[in-house]
C-alpha positions in Angstrom: -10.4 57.6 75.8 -8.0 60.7 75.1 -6.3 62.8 77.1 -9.1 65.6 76.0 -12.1 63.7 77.0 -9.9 61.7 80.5 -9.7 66.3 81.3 -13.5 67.0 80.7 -14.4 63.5 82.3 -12.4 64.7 85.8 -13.0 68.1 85.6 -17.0 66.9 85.4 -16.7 64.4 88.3 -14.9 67.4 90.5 -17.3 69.8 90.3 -15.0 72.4 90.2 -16.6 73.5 86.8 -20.0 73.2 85.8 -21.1 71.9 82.6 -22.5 74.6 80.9 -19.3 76.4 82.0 -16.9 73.4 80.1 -19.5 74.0 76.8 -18.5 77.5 76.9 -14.8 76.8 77.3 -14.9 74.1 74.6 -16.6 76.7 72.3 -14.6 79.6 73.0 -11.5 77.0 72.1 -12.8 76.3 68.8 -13.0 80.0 67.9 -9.9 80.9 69.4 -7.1 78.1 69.3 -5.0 77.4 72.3 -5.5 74.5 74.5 -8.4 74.0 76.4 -6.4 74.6 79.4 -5.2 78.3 78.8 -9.3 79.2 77.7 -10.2 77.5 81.3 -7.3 79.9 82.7 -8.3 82.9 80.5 -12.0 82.7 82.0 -11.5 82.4 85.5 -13.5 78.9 85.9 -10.1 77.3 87.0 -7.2 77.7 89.2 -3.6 77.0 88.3 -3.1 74.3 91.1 -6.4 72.8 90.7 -5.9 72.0 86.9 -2.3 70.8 87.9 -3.9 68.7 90.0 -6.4 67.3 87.8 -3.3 66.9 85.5 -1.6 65.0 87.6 -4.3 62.8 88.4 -4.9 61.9 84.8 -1.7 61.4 83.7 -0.3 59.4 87.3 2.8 61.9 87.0 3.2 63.6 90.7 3.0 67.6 90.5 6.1 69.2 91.9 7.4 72.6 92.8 10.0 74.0 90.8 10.9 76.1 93.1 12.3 73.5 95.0 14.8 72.7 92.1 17.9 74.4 91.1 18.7 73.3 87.8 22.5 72.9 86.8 24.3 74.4 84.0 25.2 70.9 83.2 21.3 69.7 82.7 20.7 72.9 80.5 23.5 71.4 78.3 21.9 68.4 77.8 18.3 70.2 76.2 18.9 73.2 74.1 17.1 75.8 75.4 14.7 77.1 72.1 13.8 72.7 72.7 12.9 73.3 76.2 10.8 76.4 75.7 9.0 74.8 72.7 8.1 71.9 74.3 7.4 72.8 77.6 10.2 70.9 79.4 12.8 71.8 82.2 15.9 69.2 83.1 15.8 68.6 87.0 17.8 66.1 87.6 20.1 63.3 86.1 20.7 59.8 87.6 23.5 58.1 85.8 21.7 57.8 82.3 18.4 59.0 83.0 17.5 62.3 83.2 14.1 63.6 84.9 12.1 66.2 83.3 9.6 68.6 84.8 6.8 69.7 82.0 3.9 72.0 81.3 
Protein backbone atom coordinates (compact mmCIF):
# COMPACT_ATOMS: atom_id res chain seq x y z
CA UNK A 1 0.00 0.00 0.00
CA UNK A 2 1.38 3.62 -0.70
CA UNK A 3 1.82 6.41 1.11
CA UNK A 4 -1.50 7.92 -0.85
CA UNK A 5 -3.83 5.14 -0.03
CA UNK A 6 -1.89 4.40 4.00
CA UNK A 7 -3.37 8.79 4.13
CA UNK A 8 -7.02 8.00 2.72
CA UNK A 9 -7.00 4.64 4.71
CA UNK A 10 -6.27 6.80 8.31
CA UNK A 11 -7.98 9.73 7.39
CA UNK A 12 -11.16 7.17 6.73
CA UNK A 13 -10.68 5.26 10.05
CA UNK A 14 -10.52 8.83 11.98
CA UNK A 15 -13.47 10.23 10.99
CA UNK A 16 -12.14 13.43 10.85
CA UNK A 17 -13.27 13.56 7.08
CA UNK A 18 -16.08 11.99 5.60
CA UNK A 19 -16.04 10.04 2.58
CA UNK A 20 -17.82 11.90 0.22
CA UNK A 21 -15.71 14.83 1.49
CA UNK A 22 -12.16 12.71 0.52
CA UNK A 23 -14.00 12.07 -3.12
CA UNK A 24 -14.32 15.64 -3.50
CA UNK A 25 -10.71 16.33 -2.39
CA UNK A 26 -9.37 13.55 -4.54
CA UNK A 27 -11.30 15.10 -7.46
CA UNK A 28 -10.59 18.66 -6.98
CA UNK A 29 -6.70 17.20 -6.89
CA UNK A 30 -6.95 15.74 -10.27
CA UNK A 31 -8.16 19.11 -11.72
CA UNK A 32 -5.96 21.12 -9.89
CA UNK A 33 -2.42 19.58 -9.11
CA UNK A 34 -0.87 19.94 -5.68
CA UNK A 35 -0.80 17.31 -3.22
CA UNK A 36 -3.74 15.95 -1.71
CA UNK A 37 -2.70 17.52 1.46
CA UNK A 38 -2.76 21.35 0.45
CA UNK A 39 -6.60 20.61 -1.48
CA UNK A 40 -7.55 19.05 2.14
CA UNK A 41 -6.07 22.42 3.64
CA UNK A 42 -7.50 24.68 0.82
CA UNK A 43 -11.15 23.31 1.67
CA UNK A 44 -11.35 23.57 5.26
CA UNK A 45 -12.08 19.60 5.85
CA UNK A 46 -8.60 19.47 7.75
CA UNK A 47 -6.58 21.03 10.29
CA UNK A 48 -2.82 21.62 10.10
CA UNK A 49 -2.12 19.58 13.39
CA UNK A 50 -4.53 16.89 12.69
CA UNK A 51 -2.98 16.03 9.18
CA UNK A 52 0.54 16.24 10.95
CA UNK A 53 -0.72 13.95 13.11
CA UNK A 54 -2.11 11.54 10.75
CA UNK A 55 1.40 12.05 9.09
CA UNK A 56 3.16 11.14 11.72
CA UNK A 57 1.24 8.14 12.43
CA UNK A 58 1.77 6.74 8.97
CA UNK A 59 5.10 7.38 8.54
CA UNK A 60 6.28 6.35 12.54
CA UNK A 61 8.36 9.80 12.40
CA UNK A 62 7.40 11.87 15.73
CA UNK A 63 5.94 15.47 14.91
CA UNK A 64 7.96 18.20 16.53
CA UNK A 65 7.82 21.92 17.08
CA UNK A 66 10.12 23.90 15.32
CA UNK A 67 9.80 26.44 17.37
CA UNK A 68 11.57 24.72 19.89
CA UNK A 69 14.66 24.55 17.59
CA UNK A 70 17.25 27.18 16.79
CA UNK A 71 19.06 26.10 13.88
CA UNK A 72 22.83 26.97 13.62
CA UNK A 73 24.57 28.76 10.93
CA UNK A 74 26.76 25.77 10.90
CA UNK A 75 23.65 23.18 9.94
CA UNK A 76 22.50 25.78 7.19
CA UNK A 77 26.02 25.21 5.77
CA UNK A 78 25.65 21.79 5.49
CA UNK A 79 22.11 21.99 3.05
CA UNK A 80 22.16 24.75 0.61
CA UNK A 81 19.26 26.71 1.19
CA UNK A 82 17.43 26.70 -2.68
CA UNK A 83 17.87 22.34 -1.51
CA UNK A 84 16.11 22.97 1.69
CA UNK A 85 13.28 24.98 0.32
CA UNK A 86 12.81 22.59 -2.63
CA UNK A 87 12.58 19.78 -0.72
CA UNK A 88 10.96 20.59 2.20
CA UNK A 89 13.72 20.06 4.76
CA UNK A 90 15.28 22.09 7.76
CA UNK A 91 18.76 20.87 9.54
CA UNK A 92 18.01 20.66 13.43
CA UNK A 93 20.61 19.14 14.75
CA UNK A 94 24.01 17.14 14.11
CA UNK A 95 25.42 14.24 16.23
CA UNK A 96 28.88 13.58 15.25
CA UNK A 97 28.05 12.24 11.61
CA UNK A 98 24.52 12.24 11.58
CA UNK A 99 22.50 15.03 11.00
CA UNK A 100 18.61 15.24 11.91
CA UNK A 101 16.23 16.70 9.59
CA UNK A 102 12.86 18.26 10.27
CA UNK A 103 10.44 17.97 6.92
CA UNK A 104 7.14 19.02 5.36
Amino acid sequence: MGLKEKILKTLKESKLVSEEEINKALELQKETGGSLSEVLLKLGLIDEKSLLLIFSKDLGIPPIELSRFKVSEELTKIIPFHYARKHKVIPVGKISNTLTVAMS
